[in-house]
ZATIRO-836032 format. One record per atom (N, C-alpha, C): residue in three letters; x, y, z. Coordinates in pm, whole numbers, plus 32768, in hexadecimal, padded with zeros to 4 digits. Layout:
AlaXYZ...
//
This chain:
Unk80537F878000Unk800080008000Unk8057807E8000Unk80D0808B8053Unk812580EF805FUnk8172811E7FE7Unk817F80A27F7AUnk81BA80B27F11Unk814980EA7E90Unk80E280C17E89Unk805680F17E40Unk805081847E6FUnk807881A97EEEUnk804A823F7EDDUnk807F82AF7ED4Unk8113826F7EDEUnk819182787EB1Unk818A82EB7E33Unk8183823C7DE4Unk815782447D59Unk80FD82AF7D09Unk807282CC7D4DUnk803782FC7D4CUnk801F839E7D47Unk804683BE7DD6Unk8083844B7DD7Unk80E0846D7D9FUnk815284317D8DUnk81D084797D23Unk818C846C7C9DUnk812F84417C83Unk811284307BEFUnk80B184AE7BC7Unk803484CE7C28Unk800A851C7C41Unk803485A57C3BUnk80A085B67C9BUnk80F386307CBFUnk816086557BF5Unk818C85F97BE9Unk81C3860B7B6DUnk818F862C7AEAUnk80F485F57AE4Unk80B985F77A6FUnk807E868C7AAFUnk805786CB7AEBUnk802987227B0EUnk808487A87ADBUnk8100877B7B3AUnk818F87EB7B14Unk818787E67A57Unk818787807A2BUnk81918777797FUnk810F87BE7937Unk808F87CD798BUnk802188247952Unk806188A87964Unk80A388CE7A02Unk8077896979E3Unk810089B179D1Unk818A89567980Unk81EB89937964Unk81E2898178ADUnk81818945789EUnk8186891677FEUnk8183899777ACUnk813989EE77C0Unk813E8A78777BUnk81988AC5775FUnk824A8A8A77D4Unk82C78ACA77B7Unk83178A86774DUnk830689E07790Unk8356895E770FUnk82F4897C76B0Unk827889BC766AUnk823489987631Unk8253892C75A3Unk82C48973755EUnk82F4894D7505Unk832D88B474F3Unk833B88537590Unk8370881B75A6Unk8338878175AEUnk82B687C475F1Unk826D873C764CUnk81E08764760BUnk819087CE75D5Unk812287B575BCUnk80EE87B5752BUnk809F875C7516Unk805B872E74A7Unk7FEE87617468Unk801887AC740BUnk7F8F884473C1Unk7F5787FC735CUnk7F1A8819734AUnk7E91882D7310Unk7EC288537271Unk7E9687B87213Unk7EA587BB7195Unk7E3A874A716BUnk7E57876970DFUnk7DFB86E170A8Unk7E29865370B4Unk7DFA85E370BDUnk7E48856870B5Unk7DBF84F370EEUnk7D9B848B70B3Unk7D6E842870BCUnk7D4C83F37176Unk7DB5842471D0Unk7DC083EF7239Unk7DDB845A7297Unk7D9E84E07294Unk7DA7855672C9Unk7D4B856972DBUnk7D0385567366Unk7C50855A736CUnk7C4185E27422Unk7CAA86327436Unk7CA28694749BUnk7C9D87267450Unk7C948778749EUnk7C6487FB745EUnk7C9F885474C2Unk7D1D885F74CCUnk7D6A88D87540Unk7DEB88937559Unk7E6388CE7546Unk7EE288937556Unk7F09884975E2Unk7F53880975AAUnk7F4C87B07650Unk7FAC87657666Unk7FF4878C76D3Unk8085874F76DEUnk8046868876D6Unk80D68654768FUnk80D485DF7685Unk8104856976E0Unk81758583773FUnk81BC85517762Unk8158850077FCUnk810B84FC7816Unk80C084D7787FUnk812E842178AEUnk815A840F7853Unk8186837E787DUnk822683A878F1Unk827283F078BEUnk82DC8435791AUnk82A6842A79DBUnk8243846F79B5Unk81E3843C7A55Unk820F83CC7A98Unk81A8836F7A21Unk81A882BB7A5DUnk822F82B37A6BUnk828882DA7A23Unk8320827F7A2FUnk838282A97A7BUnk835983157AB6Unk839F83407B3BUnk835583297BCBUnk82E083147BCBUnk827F83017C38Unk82C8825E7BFEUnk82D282007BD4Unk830C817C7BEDUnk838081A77BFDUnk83C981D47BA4Unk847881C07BF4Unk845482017C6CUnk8441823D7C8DUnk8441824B7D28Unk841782047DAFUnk83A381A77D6FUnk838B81477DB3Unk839D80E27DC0Unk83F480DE7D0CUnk8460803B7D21Unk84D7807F7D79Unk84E480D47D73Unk857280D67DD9Unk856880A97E6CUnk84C280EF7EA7Unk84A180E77F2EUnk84B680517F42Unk8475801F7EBBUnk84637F577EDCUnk84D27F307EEAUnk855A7F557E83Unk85D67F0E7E79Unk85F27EE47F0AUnk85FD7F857F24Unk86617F997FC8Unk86197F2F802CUnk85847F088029Unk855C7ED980AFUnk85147E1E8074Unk854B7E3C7FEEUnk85397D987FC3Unk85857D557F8EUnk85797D667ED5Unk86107D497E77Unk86467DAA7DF1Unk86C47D947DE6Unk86A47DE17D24Unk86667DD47CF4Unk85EA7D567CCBUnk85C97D327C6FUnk85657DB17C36Unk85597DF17CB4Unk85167EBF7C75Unk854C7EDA7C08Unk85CE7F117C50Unk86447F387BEDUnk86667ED97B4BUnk86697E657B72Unk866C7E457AF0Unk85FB7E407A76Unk859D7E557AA4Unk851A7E5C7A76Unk85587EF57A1EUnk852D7F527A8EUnk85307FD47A35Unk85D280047A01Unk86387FB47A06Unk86847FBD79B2Unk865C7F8B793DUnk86337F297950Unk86107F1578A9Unk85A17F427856Unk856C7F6778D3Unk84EB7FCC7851Unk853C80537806Unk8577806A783FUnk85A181187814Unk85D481057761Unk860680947711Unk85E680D3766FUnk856C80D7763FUnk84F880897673Unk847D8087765FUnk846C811D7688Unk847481717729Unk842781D27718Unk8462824576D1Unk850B824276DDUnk853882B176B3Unk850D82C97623Unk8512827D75B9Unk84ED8294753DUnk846582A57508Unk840D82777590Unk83AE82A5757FUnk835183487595Unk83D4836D7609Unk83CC83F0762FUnk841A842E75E4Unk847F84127588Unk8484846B7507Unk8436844C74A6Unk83E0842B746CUnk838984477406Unk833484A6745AUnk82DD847474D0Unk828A84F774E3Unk82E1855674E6Unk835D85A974E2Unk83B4860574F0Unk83DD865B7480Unk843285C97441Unk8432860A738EUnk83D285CD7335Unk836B8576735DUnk8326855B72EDUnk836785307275Unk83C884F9727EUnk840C84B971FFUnk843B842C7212Unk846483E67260Unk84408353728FUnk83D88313724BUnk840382AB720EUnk83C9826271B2Unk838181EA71FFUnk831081A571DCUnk82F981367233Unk833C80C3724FUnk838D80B071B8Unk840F803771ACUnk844A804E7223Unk84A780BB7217Unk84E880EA7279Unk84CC80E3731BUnk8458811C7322Unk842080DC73CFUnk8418805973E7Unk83CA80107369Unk83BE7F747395Unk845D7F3E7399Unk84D17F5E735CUnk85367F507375Unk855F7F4B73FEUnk85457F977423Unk85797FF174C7Unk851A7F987527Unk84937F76750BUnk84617EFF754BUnk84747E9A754CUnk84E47E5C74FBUnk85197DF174C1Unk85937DCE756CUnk85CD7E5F7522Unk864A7E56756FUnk861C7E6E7610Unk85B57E8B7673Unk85957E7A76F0Unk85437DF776DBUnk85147DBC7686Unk85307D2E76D4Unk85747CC7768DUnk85F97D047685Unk86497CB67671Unk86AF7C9576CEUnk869B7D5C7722Unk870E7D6D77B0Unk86AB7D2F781AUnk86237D147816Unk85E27CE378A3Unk85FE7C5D7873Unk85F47C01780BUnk86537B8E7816Unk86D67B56785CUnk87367BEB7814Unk87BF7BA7784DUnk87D37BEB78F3Unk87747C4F790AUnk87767C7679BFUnk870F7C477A14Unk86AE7BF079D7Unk86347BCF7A2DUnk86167B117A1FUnk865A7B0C7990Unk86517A87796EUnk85DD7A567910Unk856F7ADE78FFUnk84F87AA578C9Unk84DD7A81786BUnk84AC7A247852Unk846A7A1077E3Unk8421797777C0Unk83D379747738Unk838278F9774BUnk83A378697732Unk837378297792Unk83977786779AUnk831A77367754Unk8281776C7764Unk824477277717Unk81C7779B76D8Unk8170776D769EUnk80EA779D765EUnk80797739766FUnk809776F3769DUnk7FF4769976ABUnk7FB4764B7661Unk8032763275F1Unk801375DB7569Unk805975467561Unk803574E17562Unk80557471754EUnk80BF746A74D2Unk8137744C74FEUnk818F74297485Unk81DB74A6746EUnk819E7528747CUnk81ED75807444Unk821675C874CAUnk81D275A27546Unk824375BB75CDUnk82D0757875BBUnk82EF74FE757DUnk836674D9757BUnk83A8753F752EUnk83AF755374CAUnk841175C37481Unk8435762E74FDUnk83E07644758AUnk840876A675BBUnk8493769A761BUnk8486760375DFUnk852C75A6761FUnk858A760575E0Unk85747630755FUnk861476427531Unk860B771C7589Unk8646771B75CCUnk866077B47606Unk863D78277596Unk86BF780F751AUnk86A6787874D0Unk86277891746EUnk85D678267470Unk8541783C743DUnk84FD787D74A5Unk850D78537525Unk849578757585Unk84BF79157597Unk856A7938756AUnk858079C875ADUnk85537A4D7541Unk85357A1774B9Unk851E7A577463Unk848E7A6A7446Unk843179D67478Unk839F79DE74ADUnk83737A4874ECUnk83CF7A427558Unk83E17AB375FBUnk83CD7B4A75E1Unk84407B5C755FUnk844D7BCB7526Unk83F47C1A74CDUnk83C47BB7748EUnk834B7BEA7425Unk82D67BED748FUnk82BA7BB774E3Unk82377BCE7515Unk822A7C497561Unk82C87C5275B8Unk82B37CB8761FUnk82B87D6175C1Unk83047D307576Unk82F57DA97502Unk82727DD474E7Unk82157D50748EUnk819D7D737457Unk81237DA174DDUnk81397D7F7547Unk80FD7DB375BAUnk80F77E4C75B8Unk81587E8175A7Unk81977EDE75DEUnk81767F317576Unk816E7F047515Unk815E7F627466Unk80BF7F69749EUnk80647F0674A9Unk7FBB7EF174B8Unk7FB27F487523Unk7FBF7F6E75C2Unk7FB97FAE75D8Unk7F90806D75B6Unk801180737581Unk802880E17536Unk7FB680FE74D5Unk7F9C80BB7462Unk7F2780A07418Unk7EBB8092742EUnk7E7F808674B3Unk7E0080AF74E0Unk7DE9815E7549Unk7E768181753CUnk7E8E8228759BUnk7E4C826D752FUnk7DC6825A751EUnk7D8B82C5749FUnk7D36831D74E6Unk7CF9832A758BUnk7C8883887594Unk7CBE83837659Unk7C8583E0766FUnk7C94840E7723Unk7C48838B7766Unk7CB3834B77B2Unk7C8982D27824Unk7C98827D77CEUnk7C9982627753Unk7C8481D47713Unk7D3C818C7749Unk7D8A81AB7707Unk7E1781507732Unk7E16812977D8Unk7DED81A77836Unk7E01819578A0Unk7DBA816D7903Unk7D2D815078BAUnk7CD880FB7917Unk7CF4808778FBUnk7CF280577866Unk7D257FBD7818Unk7D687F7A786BUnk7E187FD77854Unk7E867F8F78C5Unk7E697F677932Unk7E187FE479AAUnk7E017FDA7A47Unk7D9E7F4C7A45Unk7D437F2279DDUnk7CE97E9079C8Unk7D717E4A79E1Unk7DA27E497966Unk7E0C7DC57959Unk7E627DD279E2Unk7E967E4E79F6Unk7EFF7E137A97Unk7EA07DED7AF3Unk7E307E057B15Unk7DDF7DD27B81Unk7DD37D4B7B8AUnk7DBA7D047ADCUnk7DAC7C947AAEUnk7E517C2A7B08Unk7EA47C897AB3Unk7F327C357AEDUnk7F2A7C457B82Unk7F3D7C857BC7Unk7F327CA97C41Unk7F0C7C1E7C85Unk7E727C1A7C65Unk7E147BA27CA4Unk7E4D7B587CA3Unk7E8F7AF17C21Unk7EC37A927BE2Unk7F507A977C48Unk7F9B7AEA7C4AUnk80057ADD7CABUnk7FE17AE47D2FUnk7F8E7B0F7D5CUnk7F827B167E14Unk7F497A727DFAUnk7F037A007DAFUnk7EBE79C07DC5Unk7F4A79487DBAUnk7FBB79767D7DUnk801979237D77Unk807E79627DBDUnk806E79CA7E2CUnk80A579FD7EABUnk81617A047E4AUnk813F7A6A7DA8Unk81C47AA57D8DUnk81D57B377DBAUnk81F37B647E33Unk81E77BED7E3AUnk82377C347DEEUnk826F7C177DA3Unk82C27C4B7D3EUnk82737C917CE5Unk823F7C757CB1Unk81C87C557C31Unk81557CB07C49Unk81107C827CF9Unk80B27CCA7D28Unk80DA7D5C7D3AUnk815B7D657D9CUnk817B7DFB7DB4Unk819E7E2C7D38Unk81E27E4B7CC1Unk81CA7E747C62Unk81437EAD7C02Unk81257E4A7C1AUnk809A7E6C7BBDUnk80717EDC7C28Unk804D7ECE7C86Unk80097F447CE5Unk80817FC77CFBUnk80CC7F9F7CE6Unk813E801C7CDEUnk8111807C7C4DUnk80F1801F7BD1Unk80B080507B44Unk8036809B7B5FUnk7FE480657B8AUnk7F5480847BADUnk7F6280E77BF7Unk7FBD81027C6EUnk7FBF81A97CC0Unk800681FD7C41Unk805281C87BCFUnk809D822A7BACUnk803182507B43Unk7FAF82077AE5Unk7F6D821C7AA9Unk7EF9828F7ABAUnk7EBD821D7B31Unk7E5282A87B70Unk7E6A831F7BA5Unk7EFC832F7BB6Unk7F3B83B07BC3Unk7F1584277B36Unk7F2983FB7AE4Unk7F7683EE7A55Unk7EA8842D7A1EUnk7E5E83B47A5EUnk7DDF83B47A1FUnk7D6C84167A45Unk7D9D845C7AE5Unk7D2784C57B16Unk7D2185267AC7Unk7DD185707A64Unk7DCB85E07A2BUnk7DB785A17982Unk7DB185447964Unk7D57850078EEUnk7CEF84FF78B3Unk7CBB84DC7904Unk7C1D84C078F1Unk7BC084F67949Unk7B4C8559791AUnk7B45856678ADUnk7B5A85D57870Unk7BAB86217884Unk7BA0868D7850Unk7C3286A377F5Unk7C6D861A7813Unk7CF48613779CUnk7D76867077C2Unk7D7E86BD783EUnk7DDE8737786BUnk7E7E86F3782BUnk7E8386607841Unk7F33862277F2Unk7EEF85D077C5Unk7F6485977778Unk7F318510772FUnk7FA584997718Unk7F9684197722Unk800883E37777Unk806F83DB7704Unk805983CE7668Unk80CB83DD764CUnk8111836C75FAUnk8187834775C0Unk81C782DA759AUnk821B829B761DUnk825582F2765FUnk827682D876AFUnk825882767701Unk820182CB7755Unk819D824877A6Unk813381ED7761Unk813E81F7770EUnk80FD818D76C9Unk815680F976B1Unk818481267679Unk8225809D7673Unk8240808276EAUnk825880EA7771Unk82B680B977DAUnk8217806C780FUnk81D680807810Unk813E802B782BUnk81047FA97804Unk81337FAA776BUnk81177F19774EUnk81AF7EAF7771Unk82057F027777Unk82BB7EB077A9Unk827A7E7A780FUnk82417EAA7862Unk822D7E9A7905Unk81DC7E0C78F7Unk814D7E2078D0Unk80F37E0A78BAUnk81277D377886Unk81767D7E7824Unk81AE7CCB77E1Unk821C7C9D7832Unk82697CCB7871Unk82C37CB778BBUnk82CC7C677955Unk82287CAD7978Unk81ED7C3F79E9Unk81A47BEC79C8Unk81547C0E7937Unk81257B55791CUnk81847AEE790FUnk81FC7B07788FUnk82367A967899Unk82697A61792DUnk82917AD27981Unk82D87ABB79F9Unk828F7A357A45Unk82097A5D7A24Unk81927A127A71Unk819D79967A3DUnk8152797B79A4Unk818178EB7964Unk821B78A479A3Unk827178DB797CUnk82EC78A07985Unk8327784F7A41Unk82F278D67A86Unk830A78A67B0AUnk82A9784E7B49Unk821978417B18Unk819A78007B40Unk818C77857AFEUnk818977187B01Unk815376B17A8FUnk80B776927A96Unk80B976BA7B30Unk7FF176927B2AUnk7FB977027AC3Unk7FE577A77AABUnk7F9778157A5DUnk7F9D77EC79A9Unk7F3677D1799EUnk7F4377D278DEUnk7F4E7843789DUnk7FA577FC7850Unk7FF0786377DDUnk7F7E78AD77ACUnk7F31788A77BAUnk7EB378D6772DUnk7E77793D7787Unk7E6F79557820Unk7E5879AC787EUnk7EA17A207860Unk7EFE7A5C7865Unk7F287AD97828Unk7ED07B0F779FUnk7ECD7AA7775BUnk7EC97AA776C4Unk7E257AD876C1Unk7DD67A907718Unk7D417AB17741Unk7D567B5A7778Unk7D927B6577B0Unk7DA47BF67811Unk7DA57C7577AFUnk7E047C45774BUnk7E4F7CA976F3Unk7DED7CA5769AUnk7D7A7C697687Unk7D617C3975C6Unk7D467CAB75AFUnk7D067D1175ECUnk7CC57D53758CUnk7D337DCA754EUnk7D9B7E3375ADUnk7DF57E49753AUnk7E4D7E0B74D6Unk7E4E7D767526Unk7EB77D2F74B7Unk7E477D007436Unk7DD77CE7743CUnk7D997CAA73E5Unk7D7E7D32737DUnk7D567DCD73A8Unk7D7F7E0E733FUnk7DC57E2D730FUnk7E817E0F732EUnk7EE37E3172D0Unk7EFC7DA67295Unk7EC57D26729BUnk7EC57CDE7243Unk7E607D1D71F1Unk7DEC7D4371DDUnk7D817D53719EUnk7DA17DA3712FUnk7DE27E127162Unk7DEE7E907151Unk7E767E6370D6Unk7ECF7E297115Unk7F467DD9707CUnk7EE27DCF7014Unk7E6D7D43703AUnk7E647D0B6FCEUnk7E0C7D5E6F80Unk7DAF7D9C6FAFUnk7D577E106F66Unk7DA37E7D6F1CUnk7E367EA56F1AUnk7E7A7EE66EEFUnk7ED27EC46E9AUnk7F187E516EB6Unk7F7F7DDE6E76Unk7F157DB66E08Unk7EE17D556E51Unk7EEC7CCA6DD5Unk7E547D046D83Unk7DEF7D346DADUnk7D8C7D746D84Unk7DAE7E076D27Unk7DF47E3F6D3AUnk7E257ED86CF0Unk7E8B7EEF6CBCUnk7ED47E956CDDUnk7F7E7E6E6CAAUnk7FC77ED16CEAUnk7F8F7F4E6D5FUnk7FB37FC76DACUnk802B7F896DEFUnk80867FED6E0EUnk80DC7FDD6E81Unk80717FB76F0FUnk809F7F816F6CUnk802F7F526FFFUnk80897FF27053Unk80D9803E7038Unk811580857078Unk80E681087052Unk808B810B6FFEUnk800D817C6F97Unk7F9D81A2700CUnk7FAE82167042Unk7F3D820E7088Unk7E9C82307048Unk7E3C8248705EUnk7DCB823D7026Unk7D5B8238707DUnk7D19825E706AUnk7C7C828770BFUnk7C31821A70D4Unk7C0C817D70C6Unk7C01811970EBUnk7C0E80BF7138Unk7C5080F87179Unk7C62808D7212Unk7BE580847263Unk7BDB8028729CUnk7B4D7FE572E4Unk7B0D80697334Unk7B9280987370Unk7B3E812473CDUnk7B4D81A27384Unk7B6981987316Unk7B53821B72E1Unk7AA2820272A5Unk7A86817B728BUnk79FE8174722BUnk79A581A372AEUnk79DA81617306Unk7983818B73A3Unk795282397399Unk79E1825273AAUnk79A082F3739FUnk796783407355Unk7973831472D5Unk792A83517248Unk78C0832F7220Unk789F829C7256Unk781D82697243Unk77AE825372CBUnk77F881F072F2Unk77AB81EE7377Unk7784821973EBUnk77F08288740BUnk77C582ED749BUnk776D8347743FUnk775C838B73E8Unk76E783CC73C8Unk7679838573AFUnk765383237387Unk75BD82DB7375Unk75B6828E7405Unk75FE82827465Unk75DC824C74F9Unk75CD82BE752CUnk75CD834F753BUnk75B583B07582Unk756683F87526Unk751483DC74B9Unk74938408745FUnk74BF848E7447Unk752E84CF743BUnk75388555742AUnk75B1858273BAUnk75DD85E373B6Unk765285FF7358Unk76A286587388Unk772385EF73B4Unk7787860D741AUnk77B1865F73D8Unk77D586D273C4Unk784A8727737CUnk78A5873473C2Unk78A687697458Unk7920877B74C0Unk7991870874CFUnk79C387047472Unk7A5C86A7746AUnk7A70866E752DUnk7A8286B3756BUnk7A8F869F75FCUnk7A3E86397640Unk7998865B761BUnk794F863D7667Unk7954856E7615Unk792D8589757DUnk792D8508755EUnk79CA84AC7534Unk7A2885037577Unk7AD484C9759CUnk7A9A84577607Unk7A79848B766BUnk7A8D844376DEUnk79F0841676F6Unk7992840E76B0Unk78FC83C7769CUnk79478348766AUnk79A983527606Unk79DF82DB75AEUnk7A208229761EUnk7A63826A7680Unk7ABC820876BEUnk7A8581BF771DUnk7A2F81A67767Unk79A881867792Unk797C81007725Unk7966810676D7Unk794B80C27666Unk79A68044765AUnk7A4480417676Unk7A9B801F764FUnk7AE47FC776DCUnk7AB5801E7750Unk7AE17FE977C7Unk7A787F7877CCUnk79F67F5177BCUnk79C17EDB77A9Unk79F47E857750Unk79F77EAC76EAUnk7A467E30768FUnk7ABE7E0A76A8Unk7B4C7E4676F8Unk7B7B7E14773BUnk7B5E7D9A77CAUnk7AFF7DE177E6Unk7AE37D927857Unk7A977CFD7836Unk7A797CE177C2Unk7A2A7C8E778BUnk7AAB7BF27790Unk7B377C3E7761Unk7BA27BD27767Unk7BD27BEC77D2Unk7BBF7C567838Unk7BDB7C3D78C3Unk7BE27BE17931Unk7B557BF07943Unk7AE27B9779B9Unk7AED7B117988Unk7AF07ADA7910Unk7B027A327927Unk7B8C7A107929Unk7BBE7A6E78F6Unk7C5A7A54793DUnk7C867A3C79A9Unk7C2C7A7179F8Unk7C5E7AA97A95Unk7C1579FC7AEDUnk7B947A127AB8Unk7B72798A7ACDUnk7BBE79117AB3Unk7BC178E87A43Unk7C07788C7A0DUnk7CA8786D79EDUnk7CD978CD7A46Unk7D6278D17A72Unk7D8678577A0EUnk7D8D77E87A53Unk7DED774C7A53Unk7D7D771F79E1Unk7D48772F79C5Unk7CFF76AD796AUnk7CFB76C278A5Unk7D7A768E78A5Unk7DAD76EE77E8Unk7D2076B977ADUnk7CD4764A77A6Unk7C65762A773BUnk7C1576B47730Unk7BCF76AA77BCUnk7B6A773077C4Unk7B9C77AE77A0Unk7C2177C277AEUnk7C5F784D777DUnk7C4E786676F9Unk7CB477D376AEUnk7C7F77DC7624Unk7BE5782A75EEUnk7B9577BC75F0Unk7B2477D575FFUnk7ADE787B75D5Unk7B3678887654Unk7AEF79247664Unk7B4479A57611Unk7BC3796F75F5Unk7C0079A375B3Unk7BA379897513Unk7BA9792774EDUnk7B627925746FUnk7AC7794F7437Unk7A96794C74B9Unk7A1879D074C7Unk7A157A4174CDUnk7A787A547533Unk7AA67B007513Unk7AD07B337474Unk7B2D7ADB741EUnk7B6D7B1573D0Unk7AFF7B05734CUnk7AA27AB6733FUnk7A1A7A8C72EDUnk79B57B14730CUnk79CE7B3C739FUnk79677B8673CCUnk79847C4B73A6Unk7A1F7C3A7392Unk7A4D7CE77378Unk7A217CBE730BUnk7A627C627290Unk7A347C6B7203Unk79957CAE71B3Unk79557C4771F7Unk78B97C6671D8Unk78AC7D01721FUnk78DD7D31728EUnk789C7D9372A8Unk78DB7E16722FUnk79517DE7721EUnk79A07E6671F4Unk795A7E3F7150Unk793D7DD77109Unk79157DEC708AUnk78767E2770C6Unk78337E217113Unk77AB7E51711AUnk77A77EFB7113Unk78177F197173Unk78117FBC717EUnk786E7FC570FAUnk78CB7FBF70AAUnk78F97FCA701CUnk78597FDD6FE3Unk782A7F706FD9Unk77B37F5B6F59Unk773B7FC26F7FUnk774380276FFAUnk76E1809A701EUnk765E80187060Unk767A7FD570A7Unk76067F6B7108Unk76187FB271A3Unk76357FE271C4Unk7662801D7249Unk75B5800F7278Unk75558051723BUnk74EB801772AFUnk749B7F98728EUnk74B47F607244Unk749C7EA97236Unk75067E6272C0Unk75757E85728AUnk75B57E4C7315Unk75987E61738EUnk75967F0773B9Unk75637F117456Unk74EA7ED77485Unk74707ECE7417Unk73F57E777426Unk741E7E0E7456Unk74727DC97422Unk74A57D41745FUnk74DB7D0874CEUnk75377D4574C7Unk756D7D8B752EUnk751D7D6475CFUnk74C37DEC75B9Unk743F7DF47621Unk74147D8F7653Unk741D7CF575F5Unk73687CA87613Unk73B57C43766F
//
């Protein structure tokens, strides 16, 4: 608890200092107002909100080091190419996405060689053995904790949406570790969660920061870093439990590839007005509130609400079904059947055929 509020208040206190000095860095940290596919605020607004989270944790991994182990310290040593490069694009805006997923490459490649992590199985008959040979399982390790970390990021489109998402999923891990008594795992995640809701009072809704590349990456690092931790150190937790936790940003930057890739022949690194919660806001918060939102603000943060349920949809049987990979499956393959149909329904203009349904 001492470390959550820790967390909390320095995150608070920082994102606060970054609202009301932003008007001097202006040039530096805040994000104006232009045209672009994925620009849905209306008043400049410093970006950097993730700087918060990642000093409200280093500070509270330090408190932990001193009165537990490094394994703080090694943690947020290895996040820092994930966040730093992510806190230069919000900076110079010239950081390429290659380039970050690079830099996410390379923090979990250093929480490998300083923490040891990475994956031993997936929950698949036959193709857990391949996770015999190290350098498959460490390059597995790598692409996932990467693509975590990229999905994350890729759902930071509207006020509260990234940072309620995450605070689901660490609550999710949290459980999962107090229930397998890793306080490692547990105190972390709640160290995230004080540094989030810090991060989230001056968020939502009125958008005052916005978290950023930054904290977006150092969020999903975190985020994949204690699942595998969990799989790898747990044998009773199934692999497909993270995977349930995460689906819904990871299932739209798979989505989001193939709708761009193999469907448009587009770069997947093309951004574009199509993502699941952008249709949310353009289509569906105005015909669920019968009116015509014009105030960018008001239907910003009407939007994420929307989104924190459908997270929670691969949440809650996660949380339930901890240990039991069949039922995870399962629900994993309902969930990912279940975004499809919805997202071709609101594409094809069905938005109130579906909510009818919805209803009954």
């Amino acid at each position: 608890m001492v470390k959550f509020l820790l967390s909390f208040i320095v995150s608070f206190i920082v994102n606060l200092l970054i609202i009301k000095l932003s008007s001097r860095i202006d040039r530096l940290v805040t994000d104006h107002l232009h045209d672009g596919p994925q620009k849905f605020h209306d008043r400049p607004t410093p970006r950097i909100g993730g700087v918060g989270v990642f000093i409200a944790f280093s500070l509270a991994a330090f408190y932990a080091q001193v009165s537990e182990n490094n394994n703080y310290l090694m943690l947020l040593i290895s996040s820092l190419p994930v966040f730093l490069f992510g806190v230069l694009e919000d900076v110079l805006k010239k950081i390429s996405p290659k380039v970050r997923l690079l830099a996410a490459a390379l923090s979990a490649l250093l929480v490998y060689l300083l923490l040891n992590v990475y994956l031993t199985r997936i929950g698949i008959p036959y193709l857990d053995n391949i996770f015999e040979i190290k350098l498959i399982a460490l390059c597995f390790t790598i692409f996932c904790i990467a693509g975590v970390a990229n999905a994350i990021n890729i759902i930071d489109g509207y006020n509260g949406l990234a940072s309620v998402v995450s605070m689901i999923i660490f609550f999710a891990i949290a459980y999962v570790g107090f229930k397998v008594n890793d306080q490692f795992v547990y105190t972390v995640s709640f160290i995230m969660i004080g540094g989030i809701a810090g991060f989230f009072i001056w968020n939502y809704p009125f958008g005052k920061i916005f978290l950023g590349d930054g904290g977006a990456y150092f969020i999903g690092f975190t985020i994949a870093v204690l699942s595998v931790m969990l799989v790898k150190n747990h044998p009773q937790i199934s692999p497909w439990f993270p995977f349930l936790v995460v689906i819904y940003p990871v299932f739209e930057t798979i989505f989001s590839f193939y709708r761009k890739k193999v469907l448009k022949g587009k770069s997947p690194f093309k951004p574009d007005g199509l993502h699941f919660h952008m249709l949310i806001y353009k289509r569906v918060v105005p015909f669920v509130f019968d009116i015509n939102i014009n105030e960018k603000l008001m239907r910003n943060s009407a939007t994420s609400p929307f989104l924190w349920l459908i997270c929670s949809l691969g949440a809650i049987p996660a949380v339930i079904f901890w240990d039991n990979t069949i039922v995870l499956v399962i629900f994993t393959i309902v969930f990912c059947i279940f975004y499809v149909w919805l997202y071709r329904g609101i594409v094809r203009f069905r938005v109130g055929r579906i909510i009818k349904m919805l209803k009954r």
